[in-house]
C-alpha positions as CSV (number, residue, x, y, z in Angstrom):
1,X,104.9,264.1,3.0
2,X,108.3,265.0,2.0
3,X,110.4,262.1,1.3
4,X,112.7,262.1,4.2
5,X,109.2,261.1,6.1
6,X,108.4,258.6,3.9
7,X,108.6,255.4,6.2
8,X,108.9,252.9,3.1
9,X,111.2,254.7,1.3
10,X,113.8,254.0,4.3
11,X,112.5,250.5,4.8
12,X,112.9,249.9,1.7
13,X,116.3,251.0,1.1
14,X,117.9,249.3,4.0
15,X,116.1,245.5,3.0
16,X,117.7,245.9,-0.4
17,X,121.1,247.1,1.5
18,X,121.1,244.6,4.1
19,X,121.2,242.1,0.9
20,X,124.1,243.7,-0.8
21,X,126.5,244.3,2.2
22,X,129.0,241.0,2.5
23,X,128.3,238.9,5.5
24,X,124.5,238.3,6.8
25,X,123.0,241.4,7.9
26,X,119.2,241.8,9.3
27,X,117.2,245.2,8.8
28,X,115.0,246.3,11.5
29,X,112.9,249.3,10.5
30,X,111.7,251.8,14.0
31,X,108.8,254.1,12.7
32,X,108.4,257.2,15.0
33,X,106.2,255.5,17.2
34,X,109.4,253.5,18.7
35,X,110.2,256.4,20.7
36,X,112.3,254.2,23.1
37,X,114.3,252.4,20.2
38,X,114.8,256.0,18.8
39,X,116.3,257.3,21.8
40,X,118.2,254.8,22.2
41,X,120.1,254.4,19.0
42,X,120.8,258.4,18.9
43,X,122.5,257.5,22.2
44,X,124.9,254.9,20.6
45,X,125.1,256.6,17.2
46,X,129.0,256.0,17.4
47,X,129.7,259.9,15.1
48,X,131.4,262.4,16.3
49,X,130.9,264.4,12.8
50,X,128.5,264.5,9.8
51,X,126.0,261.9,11.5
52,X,126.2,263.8,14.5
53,X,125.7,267.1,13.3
54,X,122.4,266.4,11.8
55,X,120.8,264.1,14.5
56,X,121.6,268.0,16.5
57,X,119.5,269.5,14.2
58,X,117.0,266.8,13.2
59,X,116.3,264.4,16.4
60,X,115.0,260.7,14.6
61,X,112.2,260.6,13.4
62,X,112.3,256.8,12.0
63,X,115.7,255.0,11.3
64,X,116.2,251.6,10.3
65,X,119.3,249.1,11.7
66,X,121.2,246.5,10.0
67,X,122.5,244.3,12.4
68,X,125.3,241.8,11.7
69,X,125.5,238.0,13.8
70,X,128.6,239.3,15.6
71,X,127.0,242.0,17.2
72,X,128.1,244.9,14.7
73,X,125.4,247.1,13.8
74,X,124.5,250.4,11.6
75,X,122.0,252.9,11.6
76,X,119.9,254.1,8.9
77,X,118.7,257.9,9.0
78,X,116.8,260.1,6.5
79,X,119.3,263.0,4.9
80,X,117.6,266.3,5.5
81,X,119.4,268.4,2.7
82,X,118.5,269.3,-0.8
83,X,120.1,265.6,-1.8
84,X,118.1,262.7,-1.9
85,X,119.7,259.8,-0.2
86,X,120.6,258.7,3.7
87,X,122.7,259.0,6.0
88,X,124.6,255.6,7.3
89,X,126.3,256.0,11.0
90,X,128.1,252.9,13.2
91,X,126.2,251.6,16.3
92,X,128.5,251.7,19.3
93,X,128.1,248.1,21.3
94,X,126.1,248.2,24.2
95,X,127.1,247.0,28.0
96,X,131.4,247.7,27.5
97,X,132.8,250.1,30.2
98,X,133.5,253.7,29.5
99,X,137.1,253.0,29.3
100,X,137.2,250.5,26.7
101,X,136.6,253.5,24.1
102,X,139.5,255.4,25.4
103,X,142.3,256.2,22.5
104,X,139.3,254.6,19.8
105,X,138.9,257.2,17.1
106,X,135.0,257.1,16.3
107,X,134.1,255.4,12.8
108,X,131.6,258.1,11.9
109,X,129.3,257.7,9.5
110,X,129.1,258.6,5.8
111,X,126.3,259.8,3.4
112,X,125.3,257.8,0.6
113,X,123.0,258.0,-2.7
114,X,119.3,256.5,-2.9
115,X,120.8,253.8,-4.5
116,X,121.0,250.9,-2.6
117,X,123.4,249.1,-4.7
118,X,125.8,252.0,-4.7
119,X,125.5,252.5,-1.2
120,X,126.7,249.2,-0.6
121,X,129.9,249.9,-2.4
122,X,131.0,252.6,-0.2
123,X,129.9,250.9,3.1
124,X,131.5,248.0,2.6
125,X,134.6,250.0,1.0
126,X,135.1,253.2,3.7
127,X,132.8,252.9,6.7
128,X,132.6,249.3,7.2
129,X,136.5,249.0,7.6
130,X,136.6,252.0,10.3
131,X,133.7,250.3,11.8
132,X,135.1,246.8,11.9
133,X,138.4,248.2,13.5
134,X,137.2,250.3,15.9
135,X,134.6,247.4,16.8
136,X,137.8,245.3,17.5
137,X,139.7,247.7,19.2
138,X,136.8,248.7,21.9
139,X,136.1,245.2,22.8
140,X,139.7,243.9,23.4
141,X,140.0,247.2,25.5
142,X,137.0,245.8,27.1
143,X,139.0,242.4,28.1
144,X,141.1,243.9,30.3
145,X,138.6,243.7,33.3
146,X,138.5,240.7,32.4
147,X,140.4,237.9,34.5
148,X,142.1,235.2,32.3
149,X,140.4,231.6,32.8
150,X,143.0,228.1,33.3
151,X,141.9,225.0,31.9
152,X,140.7,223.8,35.5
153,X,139.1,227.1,36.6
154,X,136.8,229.2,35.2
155,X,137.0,232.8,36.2
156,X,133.5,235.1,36.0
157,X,134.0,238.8,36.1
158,X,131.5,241.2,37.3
159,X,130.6,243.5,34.5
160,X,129.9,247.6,35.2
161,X,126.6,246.8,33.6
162,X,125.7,244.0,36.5
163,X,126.4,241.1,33.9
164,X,129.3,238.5,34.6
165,X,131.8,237.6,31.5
166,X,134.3,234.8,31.4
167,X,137.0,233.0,29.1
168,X,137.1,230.0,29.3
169,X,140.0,227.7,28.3
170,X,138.7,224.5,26.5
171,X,135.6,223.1,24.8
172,X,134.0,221.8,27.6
173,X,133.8,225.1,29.6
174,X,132.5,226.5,26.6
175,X,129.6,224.3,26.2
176,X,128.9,224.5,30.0
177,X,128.6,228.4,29.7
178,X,127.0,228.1,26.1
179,X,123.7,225.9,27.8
180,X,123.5,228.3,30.5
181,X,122.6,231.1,28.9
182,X,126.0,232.9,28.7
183,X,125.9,234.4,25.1
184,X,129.7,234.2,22.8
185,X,131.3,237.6,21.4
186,X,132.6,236.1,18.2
187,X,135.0,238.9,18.1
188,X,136.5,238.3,21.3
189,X,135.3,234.5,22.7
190,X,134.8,235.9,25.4
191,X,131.2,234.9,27.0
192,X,128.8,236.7,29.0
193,X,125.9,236.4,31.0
194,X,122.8,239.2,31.6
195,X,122.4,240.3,34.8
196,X,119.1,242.4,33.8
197,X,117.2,239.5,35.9
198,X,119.2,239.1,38.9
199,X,117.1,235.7,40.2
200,X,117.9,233.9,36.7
201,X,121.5,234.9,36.7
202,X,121.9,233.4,40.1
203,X,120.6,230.4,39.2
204,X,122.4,230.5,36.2
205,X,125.7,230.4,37.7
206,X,125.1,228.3,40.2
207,X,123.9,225.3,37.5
208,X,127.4,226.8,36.2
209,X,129.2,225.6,38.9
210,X,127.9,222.2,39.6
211,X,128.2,221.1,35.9
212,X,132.2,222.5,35.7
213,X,132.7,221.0,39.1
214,X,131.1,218.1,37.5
215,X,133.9,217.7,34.8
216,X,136.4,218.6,37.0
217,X,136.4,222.4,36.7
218,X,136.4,225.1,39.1
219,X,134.8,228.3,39.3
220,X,135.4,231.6,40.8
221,X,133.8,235.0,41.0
222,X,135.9,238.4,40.2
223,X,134.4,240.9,42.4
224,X,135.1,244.3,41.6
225,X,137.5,245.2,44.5
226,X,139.6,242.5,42.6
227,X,139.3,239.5,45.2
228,X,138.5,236.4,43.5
229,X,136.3,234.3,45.6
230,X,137.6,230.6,45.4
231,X,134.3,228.9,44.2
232,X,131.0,230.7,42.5
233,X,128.4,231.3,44.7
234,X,124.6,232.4,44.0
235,X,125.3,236.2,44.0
236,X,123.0,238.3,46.0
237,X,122.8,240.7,43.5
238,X,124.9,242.6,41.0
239,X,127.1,245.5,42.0
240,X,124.6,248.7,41.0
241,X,124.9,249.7,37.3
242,X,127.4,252.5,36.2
243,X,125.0,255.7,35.6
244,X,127.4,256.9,32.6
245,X,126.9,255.4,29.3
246,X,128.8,254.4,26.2
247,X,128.2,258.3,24.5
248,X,130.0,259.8,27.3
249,X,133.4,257.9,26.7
250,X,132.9,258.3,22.9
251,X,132.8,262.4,23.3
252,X,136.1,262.5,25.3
């Protein structure tokens, strides 16, 4: 086995990175046998150079993922040169529209030593910071389609992905989203809900609704023609997911 196969060499390394990077980081290692996870993370490998060039050549195989509490994550792959080491590549979020990444230059990814402790210092010093900012950049982008909450309504706004996001104004909408099940982007504040089971999103919002009502809140839906219905409503069903994904916006 030739040590860009070796599973526990790569787990390895990234455990011992995850440690070293600042901020809390968790390491996920995907043997080959994750096809799905594998395709997947080639998809959002957010490189438009070095990284990219090599997943061309050498489709994954393994790869391991750091993933950070905000949502930021990096990708792990084996370096298939005559240098021992890896290759390190930003993860492009999931579930923002295509447009958000327009005018975002790509972070790229870098190649680092075997050295865990090395590695560190040039994530954390060179990719890390074009990560970080270009992390920032995407998702504000991304709050544009967003419609502005008031501190006596709450807006929701269909996502392309079939999930509803809001931003609320206030602690007590907050809280109201938080227990039903909208999840916070600590980059942004903004909240959103998953609309991959449609029955549990509808109830979702609609225990929304009564509990804002409740303190005195409104609600409303932003439906994508742009009309706001005055109060939210059980939603049939999502409006049908956008068959273009993140890694199209990121080649233009």
């Amino acid at each position: 086995m030739h040590h860009h196969e070796d599973p526990e060499r790569l787990a390895s390394f990234a455990d011992v990175l995850s440690g070293e990077l600042p901020g809390t980081w968790r390491s996920t290692h995907h043997p080959a046998k994750d096809e799905e996870a594998l395709a997947e993370l080639a998809d959002h490998v957010w490189d438009l150079d070095l990284v990219a060039e090599s997943l061309a050549a050498h489709p994954l195989r393994q790869a391991a993922v750091l993933s950070r509490p905000d949502g930021a994550q990096l990708v792990i792959l084996d370096r298939h040169d005559e240098r021992d080491g890896f290759l390190i590549a930003a993860v492009a979020p999931r579930g923002l529209p295509d447009e958000a990444y327009g005018g975002v230059p790509e972070p790229n990814g870098i190649a680092v030593t075997d050295d865990p402790f090395l590695a560190a210092e040039q994530v954390a010093g060179d990719l890390l910071a074009r990560y970080d900012t270009a992390l920032a950049r995407v998702r504000l982008n991304a709050m544009d389609d967003i419609v502005p909450s008031q501190p006596d309504r709450v807006v929701l706004t269909w996502q392309p992905d079939g999930s509803l996001a809001a931003a609320p104004v206030g602690d007590t909408a907050a809280n109201v989203l938080a227990a039903n099940g909208f999840v916070k982007d600590e980059q942004t504040g903004v909240y959103r809900l998953s609309g991959d089971d449609t029955y549990k999103q509808a109830r979702a919002v609609r225990a929304t609704g009564q509990q804002l009502r409740a303190h005195g809140i409104g609600t409303a839906l932003q439906h994508p023609s742009g009309r706001i219905a005055p109060t939210a409503t059980a939603p049939a069903a999502p409006p049908a997911p956008t068959t273009s994904r993140a890694s199209a916006a990121r080649t233009r």
